[in-house]
C-alpha distance (Angstrom), angle and dihedral (degrees) to the residues before:
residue distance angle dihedral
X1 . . .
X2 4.29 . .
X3 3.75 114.1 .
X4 3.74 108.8 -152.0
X5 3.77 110.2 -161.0
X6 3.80 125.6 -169.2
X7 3.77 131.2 -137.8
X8 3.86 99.4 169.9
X9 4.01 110.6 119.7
X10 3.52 102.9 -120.1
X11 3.94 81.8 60.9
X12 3.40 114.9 52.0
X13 3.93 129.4 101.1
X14 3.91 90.0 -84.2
X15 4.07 94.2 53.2
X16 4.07 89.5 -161.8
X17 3.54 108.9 86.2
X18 3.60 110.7 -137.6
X19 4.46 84.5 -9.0
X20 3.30 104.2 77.4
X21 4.23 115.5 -140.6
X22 4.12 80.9 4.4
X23 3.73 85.5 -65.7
X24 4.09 120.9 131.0
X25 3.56 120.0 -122.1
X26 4.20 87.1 -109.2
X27 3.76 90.9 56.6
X28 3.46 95.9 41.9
X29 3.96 95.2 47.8
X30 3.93 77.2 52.1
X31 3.29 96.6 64.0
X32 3.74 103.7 44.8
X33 3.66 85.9 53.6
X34 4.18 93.7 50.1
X35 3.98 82.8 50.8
X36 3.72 97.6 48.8
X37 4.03 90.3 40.5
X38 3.33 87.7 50.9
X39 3.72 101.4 58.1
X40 3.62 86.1 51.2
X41 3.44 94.5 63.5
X42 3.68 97.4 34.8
X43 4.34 82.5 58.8
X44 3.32 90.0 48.3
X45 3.36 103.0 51.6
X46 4.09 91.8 40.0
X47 3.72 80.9 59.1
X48 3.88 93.2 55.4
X49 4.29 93.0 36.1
X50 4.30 80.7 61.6
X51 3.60 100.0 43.5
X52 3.39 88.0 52.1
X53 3.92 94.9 48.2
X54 3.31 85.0 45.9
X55 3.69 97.8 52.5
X56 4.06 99.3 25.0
X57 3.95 98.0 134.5
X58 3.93 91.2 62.1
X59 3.96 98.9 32.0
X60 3.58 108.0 132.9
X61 3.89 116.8 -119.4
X62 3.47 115.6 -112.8
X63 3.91 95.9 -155.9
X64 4.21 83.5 57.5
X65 4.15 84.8 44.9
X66 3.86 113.0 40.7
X67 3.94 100.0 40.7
X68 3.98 95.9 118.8
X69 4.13 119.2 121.4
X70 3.47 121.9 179.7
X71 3.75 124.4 -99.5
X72 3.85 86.5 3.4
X73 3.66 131.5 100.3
X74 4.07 119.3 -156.9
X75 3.72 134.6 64.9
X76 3.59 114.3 -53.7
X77 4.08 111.8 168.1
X78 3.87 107.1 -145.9
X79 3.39 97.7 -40.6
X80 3.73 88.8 134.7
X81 3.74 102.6 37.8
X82 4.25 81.0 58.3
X83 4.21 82.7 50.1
X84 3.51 88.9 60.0
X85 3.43 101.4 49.8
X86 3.54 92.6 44.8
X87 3.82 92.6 53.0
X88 4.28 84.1 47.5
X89 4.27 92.1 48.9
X90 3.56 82.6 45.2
X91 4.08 94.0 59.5
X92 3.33 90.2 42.3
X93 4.26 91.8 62.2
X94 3.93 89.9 42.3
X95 3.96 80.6 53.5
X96 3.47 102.8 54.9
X97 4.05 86.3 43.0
X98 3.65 83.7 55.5
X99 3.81 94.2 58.0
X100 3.84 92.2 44.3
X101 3.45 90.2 56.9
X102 4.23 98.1 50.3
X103 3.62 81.4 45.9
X104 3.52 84.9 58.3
X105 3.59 96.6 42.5
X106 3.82 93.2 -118.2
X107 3.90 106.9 144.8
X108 3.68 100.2 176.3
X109 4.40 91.7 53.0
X110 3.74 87.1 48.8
X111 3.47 96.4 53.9
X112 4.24 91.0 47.4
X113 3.80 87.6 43.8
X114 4.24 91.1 45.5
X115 3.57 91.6 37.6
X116 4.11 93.1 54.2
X117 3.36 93.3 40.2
X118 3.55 95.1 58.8
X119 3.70 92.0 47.0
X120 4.34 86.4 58.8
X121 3.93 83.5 51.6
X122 3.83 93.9 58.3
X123 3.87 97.5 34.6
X124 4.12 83.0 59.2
X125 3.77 92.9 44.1
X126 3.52 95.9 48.5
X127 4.00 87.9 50.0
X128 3.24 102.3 45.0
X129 4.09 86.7 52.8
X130 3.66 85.1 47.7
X131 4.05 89.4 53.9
X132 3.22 91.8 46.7
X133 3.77 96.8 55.4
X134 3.99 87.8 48.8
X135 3.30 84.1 57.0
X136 3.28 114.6 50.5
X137 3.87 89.5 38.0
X138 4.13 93.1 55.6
X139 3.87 127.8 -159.1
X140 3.78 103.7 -127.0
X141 3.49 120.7 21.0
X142 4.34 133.3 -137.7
X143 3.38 138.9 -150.6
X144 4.03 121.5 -117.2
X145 4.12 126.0 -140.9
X146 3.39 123.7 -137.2
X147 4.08 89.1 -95.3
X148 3.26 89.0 58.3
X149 3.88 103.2 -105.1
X150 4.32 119.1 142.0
X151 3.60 114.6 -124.9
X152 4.08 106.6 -161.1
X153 3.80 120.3 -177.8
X154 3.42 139.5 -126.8
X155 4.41 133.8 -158.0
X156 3.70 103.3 -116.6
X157 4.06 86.3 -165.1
X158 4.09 89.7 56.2
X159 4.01 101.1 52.2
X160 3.44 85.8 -80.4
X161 3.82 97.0 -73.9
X162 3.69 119.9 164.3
X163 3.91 124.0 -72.3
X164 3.77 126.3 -161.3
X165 3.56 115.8 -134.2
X166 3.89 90.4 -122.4
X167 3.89 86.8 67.7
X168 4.17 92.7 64.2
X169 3.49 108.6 7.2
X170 3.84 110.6 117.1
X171 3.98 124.5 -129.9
X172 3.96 109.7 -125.2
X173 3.38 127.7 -179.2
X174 3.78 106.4 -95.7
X175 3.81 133.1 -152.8
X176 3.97 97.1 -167.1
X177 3.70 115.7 76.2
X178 3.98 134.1 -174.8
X179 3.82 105.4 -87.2
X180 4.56 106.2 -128.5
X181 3.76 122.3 -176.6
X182 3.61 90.4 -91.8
X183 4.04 99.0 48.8
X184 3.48 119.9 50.1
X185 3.63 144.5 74.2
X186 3.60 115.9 -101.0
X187 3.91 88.4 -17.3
X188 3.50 114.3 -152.3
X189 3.66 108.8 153.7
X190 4.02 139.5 -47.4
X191 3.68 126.5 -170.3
X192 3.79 106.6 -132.6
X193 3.93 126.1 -83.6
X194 3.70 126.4 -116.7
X195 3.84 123.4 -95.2
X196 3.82 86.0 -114.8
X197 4.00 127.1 29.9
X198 3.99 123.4 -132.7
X199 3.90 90.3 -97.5
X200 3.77 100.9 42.9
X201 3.89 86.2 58.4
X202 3.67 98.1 43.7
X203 3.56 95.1 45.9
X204 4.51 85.3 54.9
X205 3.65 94.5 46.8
X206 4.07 91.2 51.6
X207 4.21 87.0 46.0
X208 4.02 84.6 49.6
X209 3.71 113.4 63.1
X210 3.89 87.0 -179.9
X211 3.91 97.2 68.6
X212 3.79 112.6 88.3
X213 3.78 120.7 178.2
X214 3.80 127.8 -105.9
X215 3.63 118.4 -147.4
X216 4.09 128.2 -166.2
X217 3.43 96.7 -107.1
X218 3.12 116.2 108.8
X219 3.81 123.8 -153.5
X220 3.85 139.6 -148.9
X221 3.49 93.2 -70.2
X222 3.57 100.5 56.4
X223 3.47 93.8 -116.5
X224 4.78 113.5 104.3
X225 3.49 109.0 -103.4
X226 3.97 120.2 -98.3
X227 3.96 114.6 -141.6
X228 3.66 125.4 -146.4
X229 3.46 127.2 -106.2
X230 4.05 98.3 -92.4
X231 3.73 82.6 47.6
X232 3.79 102.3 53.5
X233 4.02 85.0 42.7
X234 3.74 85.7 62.0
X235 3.99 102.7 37.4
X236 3.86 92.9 56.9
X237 3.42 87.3 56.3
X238 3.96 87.5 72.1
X239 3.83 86.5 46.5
X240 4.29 111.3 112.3
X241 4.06 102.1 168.5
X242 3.59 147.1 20.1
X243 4.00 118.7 -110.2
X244 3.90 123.3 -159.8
X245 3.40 123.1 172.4
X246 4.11 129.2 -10.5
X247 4.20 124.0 -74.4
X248 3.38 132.8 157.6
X249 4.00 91.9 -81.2
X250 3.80 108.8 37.1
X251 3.61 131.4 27.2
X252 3.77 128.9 -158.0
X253 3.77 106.2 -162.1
X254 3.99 90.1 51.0
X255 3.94 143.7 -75.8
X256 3.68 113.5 32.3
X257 3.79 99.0 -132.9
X258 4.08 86.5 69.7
X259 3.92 90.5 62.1
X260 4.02 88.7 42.5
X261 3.76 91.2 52.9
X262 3.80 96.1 40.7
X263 3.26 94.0 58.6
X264 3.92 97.8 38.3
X265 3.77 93.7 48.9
X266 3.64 99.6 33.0
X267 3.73 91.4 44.1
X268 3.60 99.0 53.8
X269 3.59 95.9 41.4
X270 3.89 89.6 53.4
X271 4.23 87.4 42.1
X272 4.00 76.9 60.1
X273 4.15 100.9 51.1
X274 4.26 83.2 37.1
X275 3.78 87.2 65.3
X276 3.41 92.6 36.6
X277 3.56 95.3 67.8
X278 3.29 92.4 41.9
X279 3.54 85.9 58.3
X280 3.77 88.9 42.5
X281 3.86 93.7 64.5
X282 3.70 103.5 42.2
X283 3.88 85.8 52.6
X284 3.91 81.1 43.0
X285 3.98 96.3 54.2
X286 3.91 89.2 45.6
X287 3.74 91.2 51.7
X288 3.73 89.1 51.1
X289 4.07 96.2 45.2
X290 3.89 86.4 55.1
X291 3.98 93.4 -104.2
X292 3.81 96.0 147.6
X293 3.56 93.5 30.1
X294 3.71 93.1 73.9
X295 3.53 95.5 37.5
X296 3.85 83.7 62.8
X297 3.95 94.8 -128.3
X298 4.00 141.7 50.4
X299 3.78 104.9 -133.4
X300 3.99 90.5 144.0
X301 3.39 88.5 60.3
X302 3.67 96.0 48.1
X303 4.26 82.1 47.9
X304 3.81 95.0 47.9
X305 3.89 80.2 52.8
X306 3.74 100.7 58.3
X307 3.59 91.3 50.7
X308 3.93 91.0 52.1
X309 3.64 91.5 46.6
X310 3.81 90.7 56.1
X311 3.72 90.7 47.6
X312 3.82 90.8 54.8
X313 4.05 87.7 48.1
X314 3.70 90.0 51.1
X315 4.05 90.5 54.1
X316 3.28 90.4 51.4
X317 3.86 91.5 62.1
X318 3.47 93.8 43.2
X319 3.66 99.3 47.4
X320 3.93 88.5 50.3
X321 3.95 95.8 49.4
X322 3.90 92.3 43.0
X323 3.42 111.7 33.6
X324 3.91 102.5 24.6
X325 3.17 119.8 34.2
């Protein structure tokens, strides 16, 4: 019995010549960069999934930490965080209609289609800059213990519901003031002081009988646990600074590995839909000078798309493991 075996190109394992599994090189070089991404993110977010676990009774709550809207004061529980990821599913529809339509050959629908898309893309940058700035500039304010731990505070008189510590802090003279460029001795640099200093809030919450403290723990019910008022008299006693806001070293709203990983994650996940629309509108000014036109098909756009897919996908994770579960 003869065995005939075949070397041609349009036989071999791969069946697609110099495009592997009828892929082109672009689209392939696409994917293997998806796939790597995407084991970036998925370590990433593994690493936050067992620092919480790990950490779980003194997780901050993201329906007590993302509650921000724009232009509107009150107490609105991820209702803008779930804007934003509409807006970004949203560019991700008007991106596949873009594709369809350069597979069509339809210049004028894949400019709409590119054009809104990158619109979504900046409307979810600019928010997420705008969260971010909420965030790291904080609403109420807490005290932090020597180990470290945040001690918020609550108005026992208003169904103990959150109080900033500009609402009962008292002003006292101080001696200590911010060191500028222009008033200090040997100046080198100073980060900047708190609204309120240690004593000035101390000496409020002993004048208010109302104000109980808050502490990160967070009890059976899911909710942090709420001392008494010989408690809280005793707990700021362990207190050495005033927090506001979130950085990279202390954290208002609770542990400080949640700020760390919010901005990590968060940050390199909006890094990713930054350069996408970048990406977005140099694709979009080629569509619009006729680029593809003449090359008689719209693969970028169709390559541009996979990677704005992915970034959508990726959201999707992030917004579930932050802000849901």
């Amino acid at each position: 019995m003869e065995t005939t075996v075949t070397t041609g190109t349009e036989d071999s394992v791969w069946g697609g010549g110099n495009k592997p599994l009828g892929a082109s090189y672009g689209k392939m070089m696409m994917w293997f960069f998806i796939v790597s991404d995407a084991l970036t993110f998925s370590g990433f977010l593994a690493a936050y999934g067992f620092s919480r676990f790990k950490f779980i009774e003194t997780w901050p709550i993201a329906d007590e930490v993302f509650t921000h809207v724009p232009f509107f004061h009150g107490n609105y529980p991820m209702i803008y965080v779930a804007f934003m990821t509409f807006i970004l599913i949203m560019s991700s529809v008007t991106m596949v209609l873009a594709v369809d339509a350069g597979h069509k050959m339809k210049q004028n629908k894949v400019i709409i289609y590119m054009f809104l898309t990158i619109i979504g893309g900046a409307i979810f940058v600019g928010s997420q800059a705008w969260e971010w700035a909420t965030f790291i500039r904080g609403d109420y304010g807490a005290l932090e213990t020597k180990g470290g731990r945040i001690l918020q505070f609550v108005d026992a008189a208003n169904d103990n519901k959150r109080i900033a510590i500009g609402d009962f802090a008292k002003s006292m003279p101080e001696t200590r003031e911010q060191h500028t460029k222009d008033a200090g001795i040997w100046y080198m640099g100073e980060s900047s002081l708190p609204s309120y200093s240690l004593n000035e809030v101390l000496a409020g919450l002993k004048d208010n009988p109302n104000i109980l403290v808050r502490t990160e723990q967070i009890n059976e019910e899911g909710h942090k646990t709420i001392l008494n008022r010989s408690e809280t008299l005793a707990k700021v006693n362990q207190a050495v600074r005033v927090v506001e806001g979130a950085n990279l070293v202390r954290n208002e709203y609770g542990s400080r590995l949640f700020a760390d990983f919010f901005f990590f994650i968060t940050g390199f996940h909006g890094f990713h839909v930054f350069s996408g629309v970048v990406i977005n509108v140099i694709i979009f000014l080629n569509v619009v000078l006729g680029t593809y036109e003449r090359r008689g098909h719209y693969e970028m756009v169709e390559k541009v798309g996979l990677y704005w897919h992915f970034v959508d996908l990726v959201w999707v994770f992030v917004f579930t493991f932050f802000y849901l579960v």
